[in-house]
Structures are given as C-alpha cells and as structure tokens.
N, C-alpha and C positions, 0 to 999 in steps of 0.2 A: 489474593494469593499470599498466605499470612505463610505458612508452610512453604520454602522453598524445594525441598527436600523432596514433598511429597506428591507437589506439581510435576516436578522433573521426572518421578517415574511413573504419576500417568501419563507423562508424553511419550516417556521410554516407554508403556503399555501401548501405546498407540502404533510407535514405531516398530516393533514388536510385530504386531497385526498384521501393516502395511508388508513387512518385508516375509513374513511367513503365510501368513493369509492371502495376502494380496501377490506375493508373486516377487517383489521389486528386488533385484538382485543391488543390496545397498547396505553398505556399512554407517553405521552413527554414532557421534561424541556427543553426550550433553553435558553441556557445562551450567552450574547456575550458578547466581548469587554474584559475586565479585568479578569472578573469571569471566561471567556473561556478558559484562560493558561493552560497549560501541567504543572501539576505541577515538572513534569521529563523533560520538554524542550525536547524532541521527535519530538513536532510536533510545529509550529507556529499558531494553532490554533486561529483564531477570534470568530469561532461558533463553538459552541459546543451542540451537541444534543444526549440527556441520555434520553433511552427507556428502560419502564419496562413494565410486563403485561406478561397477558399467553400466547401472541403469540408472546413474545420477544426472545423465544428458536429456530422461524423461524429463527429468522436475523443472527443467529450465526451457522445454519448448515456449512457446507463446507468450516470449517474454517472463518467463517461471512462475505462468498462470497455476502449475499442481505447484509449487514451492509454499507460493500466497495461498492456495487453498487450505494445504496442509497448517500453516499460520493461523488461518482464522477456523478449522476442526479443532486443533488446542485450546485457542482463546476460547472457543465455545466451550469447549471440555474443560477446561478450569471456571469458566462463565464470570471473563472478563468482559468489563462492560468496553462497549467499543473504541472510547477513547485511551483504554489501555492494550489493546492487541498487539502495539510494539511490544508489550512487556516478553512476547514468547518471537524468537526471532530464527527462521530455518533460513539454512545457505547452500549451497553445492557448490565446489569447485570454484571456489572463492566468486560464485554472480553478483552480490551482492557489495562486495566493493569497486568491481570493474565497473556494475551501473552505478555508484555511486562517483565514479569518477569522469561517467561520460553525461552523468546530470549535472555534475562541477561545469565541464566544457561547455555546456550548452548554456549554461546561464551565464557563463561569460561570451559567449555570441550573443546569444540574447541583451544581455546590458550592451554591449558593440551596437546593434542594431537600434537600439531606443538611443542610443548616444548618438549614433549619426545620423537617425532620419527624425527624428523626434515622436516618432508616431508609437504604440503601442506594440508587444510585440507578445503574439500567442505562442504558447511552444504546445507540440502536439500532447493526446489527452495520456493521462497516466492513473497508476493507481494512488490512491489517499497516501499509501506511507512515499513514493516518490515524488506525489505533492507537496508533501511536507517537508521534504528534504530540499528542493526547490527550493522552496516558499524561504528555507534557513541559508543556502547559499546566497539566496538575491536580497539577503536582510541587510546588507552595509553595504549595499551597492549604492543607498540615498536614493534610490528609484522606489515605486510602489506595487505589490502585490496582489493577486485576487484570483481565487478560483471563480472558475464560470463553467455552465452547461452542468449537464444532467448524468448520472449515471457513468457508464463507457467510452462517455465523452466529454467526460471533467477535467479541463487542464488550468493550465496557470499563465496570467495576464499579467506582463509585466509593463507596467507604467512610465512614463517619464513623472520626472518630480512634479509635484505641485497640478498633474492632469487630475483630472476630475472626473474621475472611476463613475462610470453609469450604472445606474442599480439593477442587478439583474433579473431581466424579466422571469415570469413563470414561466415552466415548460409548456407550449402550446395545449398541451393533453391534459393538465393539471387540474382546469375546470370544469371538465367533464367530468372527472373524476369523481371529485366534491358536490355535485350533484345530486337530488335522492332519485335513485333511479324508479323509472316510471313500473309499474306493477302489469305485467300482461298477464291477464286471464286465463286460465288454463281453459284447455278444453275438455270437455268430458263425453267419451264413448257412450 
C-alpha cells in the first residue's frame, strides 16, 4: 500500500457501493496516513474508516462480525498480505475503543485469577486482531501468553510465570485431512 491516497478511495469506492448499492443507510470519514494512527498503538492502521448513521447498529451485531468483514473486503482489495490487515481499520460509534477497554478489564481479571489461584487462565475465543491486543495488554504483566484452538475458537492462555506452556496439539480432523484420499470408481451406465 505504497499510495496512501489511492487506497483510501478504493475503500471510499467500496463504501460508496455498500451504501448506495447495498442499501446501508451510513454516513463515512476516511482518514489516512497520520490522521489514521491508533491513538493506543493496537493496531498499525493507515486507513481508518468511522461509520455513523441508523444502520451503523448493523455493523456491530455479533460482536461487529460485518465491521471485521468489511476490514478484511479492503484488505483484500488493496491485497494486503494478512499480517498487515490492521493496516485498513473500520469503527462505528466509537465499538472499537469501548472493546478495547473491556479487553484492558479482562486482562486485568485475568492476571487477578493467575495471581491467586496459580493455575492457567483462558479468556473466551476472539478474533486475531482482539488476540493481539490481549496478547499487548498481558505483555508487562511478567505472566506468559499463547493462543490455542482452531479457527472460531482461538483464544488466549494466560500463564503464571515460569509455567511450562504445552505444545499444542493438532486439530483432531487435521490428519485426516492430509491424507491422499482413497479414489472410488465411478460407475458407469
């Protein structure tokens, strides 16, 4: 994404589509470049896109599963490689710092719970970029880290110091997979 400029108004192209094509009654600001930054450094944002409007309550159902869609449609459409998909960052009605402040709380429960029981302590599964934001608030806690599980059910394991992280197994289905699958004969009329 060498073109700031030029990324931000295919996403305005995009956005554009969604609200005329698609129906979504939503107003939108993109910002890029400087203006873009995380003011909390979460994410490496270049684009930033803040939606408001009466159908801004869509974006944030299920946990703002169409927000992250819309995310990772840009990233595609600029065809950022996946470890850069922070780079394009959509919000609504400020969701995106309110869950950034109830992922803060819970990693401070979280650390509370490894502090007082010594045991391990899983917080439910989330998506990669609230992994990761995790994974940066429990970083000076002196505890240790880990994502574990598969897909829709990948969260984050927080350790007491000096535990001894077990390595995690393969998805049960994973072997099957890799398999060459066996050839059935067709039949013929």
């Amino acid at each position: 994404m060498e073109d700031l400029a030029q990324a931000a108004e295919k996403v305005a192209t995009l956005m554009r589509l969604i609200t005329t094509t698609g129906g979504l009654r939503l107003k939108f600001r993109i910002t890029a470049g400087a203006g873009a930054l995380d003011p909390d450094g979460f994410e490496r944002r270049d684009i930033y896109v803040e939606c408001k409007g009466p159908d801004a309550d869509l974006l944030l159902q299920n946990d703002g599963e169409l927000l992250r869609s819309l995310e990772h449609v840009a990233a595609k459409m600029l065809r950022l490689e996946p470890e850069e998909h922070d780079r394009v960052s959509f919000d609504a009605n400020g969701f995106k710092a309110s869950r950034a402040r109830a992922l803060r709380a819970a990693a401070l429960d979280g650390i509370d719970a490894v502090e007082e029981t010594g045991e391990p302590y899983r917080f439910p599964p989330m998506n990669s970029r609230e992994r990761r934001m995790l994974h940066l608030f429990l970083h000076d806690s002196g505890l240790q880290t880990a994502s574990s599980g598969e897909g829709a059910r990948r969260s984050v394991v927080l350790y007491p110091a000096g535990y001894r992280i077990p390595p995690e197994r393969p998805y049960p289905g994973r072997e099957r997979r890799d398999r060459p699958r066996r050839r059935i004969p067709s039949s013929r009329c």
